[in-house]
C-alpha positions as CSV (number, residue, x, y, z in Angstrom):
1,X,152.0,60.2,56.1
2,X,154.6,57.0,55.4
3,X,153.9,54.0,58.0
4,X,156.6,54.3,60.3
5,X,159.5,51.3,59.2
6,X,158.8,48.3,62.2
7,X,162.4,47.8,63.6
8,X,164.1,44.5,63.4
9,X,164.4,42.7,66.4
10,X,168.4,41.7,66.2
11,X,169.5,41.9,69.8
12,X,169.3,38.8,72.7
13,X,169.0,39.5,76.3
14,X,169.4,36.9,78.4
15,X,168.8,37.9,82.6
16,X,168.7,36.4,85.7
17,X,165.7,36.8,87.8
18,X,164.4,35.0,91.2
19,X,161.5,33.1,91.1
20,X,159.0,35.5,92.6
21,X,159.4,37.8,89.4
22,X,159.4,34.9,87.2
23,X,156.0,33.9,88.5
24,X,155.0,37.6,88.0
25,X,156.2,38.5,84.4
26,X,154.3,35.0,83.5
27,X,151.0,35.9,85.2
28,X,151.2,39.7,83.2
29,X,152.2,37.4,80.2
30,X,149.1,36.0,80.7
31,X,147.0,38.5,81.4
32,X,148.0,40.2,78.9
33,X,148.0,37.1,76.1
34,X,151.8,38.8,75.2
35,X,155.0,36.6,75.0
36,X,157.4,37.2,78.0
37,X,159.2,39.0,76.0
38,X,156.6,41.6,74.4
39,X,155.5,42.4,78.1
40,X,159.8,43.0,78.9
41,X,159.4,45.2,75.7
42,X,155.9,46.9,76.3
43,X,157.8,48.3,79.8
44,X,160.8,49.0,78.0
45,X,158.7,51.7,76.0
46,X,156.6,52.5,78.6
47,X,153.5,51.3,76.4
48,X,150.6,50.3,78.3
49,X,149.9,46.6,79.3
50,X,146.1,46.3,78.8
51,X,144.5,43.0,80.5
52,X,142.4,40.9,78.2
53,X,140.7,38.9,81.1
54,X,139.3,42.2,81.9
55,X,137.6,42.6,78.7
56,X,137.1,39.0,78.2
57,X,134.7,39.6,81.8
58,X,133.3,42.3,80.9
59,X,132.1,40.5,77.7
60,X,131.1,37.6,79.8
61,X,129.1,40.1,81.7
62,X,127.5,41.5,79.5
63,X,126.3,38.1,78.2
64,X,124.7,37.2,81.7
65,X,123.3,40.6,82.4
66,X,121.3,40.1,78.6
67,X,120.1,36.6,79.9
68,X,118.9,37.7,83.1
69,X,117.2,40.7,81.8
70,X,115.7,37.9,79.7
71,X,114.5,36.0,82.4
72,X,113.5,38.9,84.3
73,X,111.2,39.9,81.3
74,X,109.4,36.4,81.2
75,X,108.8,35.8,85.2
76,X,106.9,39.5,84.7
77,X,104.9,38.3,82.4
78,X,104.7,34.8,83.6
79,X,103.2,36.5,87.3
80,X,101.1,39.2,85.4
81,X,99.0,36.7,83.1
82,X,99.8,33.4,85.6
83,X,101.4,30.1,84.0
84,X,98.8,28.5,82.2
85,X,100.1,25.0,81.9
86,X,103.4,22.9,84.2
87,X,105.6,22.5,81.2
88,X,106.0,26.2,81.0
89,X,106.4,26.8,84.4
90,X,109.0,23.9,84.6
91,X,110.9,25.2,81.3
92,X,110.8,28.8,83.4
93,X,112.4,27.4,86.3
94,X,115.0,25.8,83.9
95,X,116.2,28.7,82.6
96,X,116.2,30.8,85.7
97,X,118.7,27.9,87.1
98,X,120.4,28.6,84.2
99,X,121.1,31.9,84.5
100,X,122.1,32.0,87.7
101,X,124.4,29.2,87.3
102,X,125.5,31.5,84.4
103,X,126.6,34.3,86.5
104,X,128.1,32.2,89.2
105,X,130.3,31.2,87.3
106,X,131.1,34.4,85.9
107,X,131.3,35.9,89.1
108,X,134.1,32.7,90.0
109,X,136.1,33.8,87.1
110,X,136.0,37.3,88.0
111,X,137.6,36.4,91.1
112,X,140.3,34.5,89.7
113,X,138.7,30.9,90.7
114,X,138.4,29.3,86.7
């Protein structure tokens, strides 16, 4: 099967819109990492607008959920065979802050607050 031929883009459309749709073609623009114009083209077609934040999350998710399950696995065996010595316990503690700092801040950009 031939590649379908990509269709030169030779036509200019200037429009007019108030500000309220400006501000929300930018924010899809954004979420989407498209150009203004790709998003005024991707509705044109009726192609799906997919959000990269949302997978860009999800990734960061992911990340924090591994390092907590981390963290989780060491304060088991930390409290079933007891800290032997304070540096330990100290570098424990250290990484737990970590973590949750981790997915505060995850959970801040989840909700829009970068």
């Amino acid at each position: 099967m031939k590649r379908a031929q990509k269709k030169r883009k030779s036509r200019i459309v200037s429009l007019r819109i108030d500000e309220d749709d400006f501000a929300r073609l930018d924010a899809l623009a954004k979420q989407t990492s498209c150009s203004r114009g790709e998003v005024l083209r991707r509705c044109l077609t009726g192609a799906q607008l997919k959000s990269t934040i949302d997978a860009q999350a999800l990734t960061e998710v992911s990340r924090v959920h591994a390092n907590l399950n981390r963290i989780g696995g060491l304060l088991k065996l930390a409290i079933r065979e007891g800290i032997s010595d304070r540096s330990t316990s100290h570098r424990l503690n250290l990484e737990l802050l970590d973590s949750v700092m981790d997915v505060r801040r995850a959970v801040n950009r989840l909700a829009g607050q970068r």
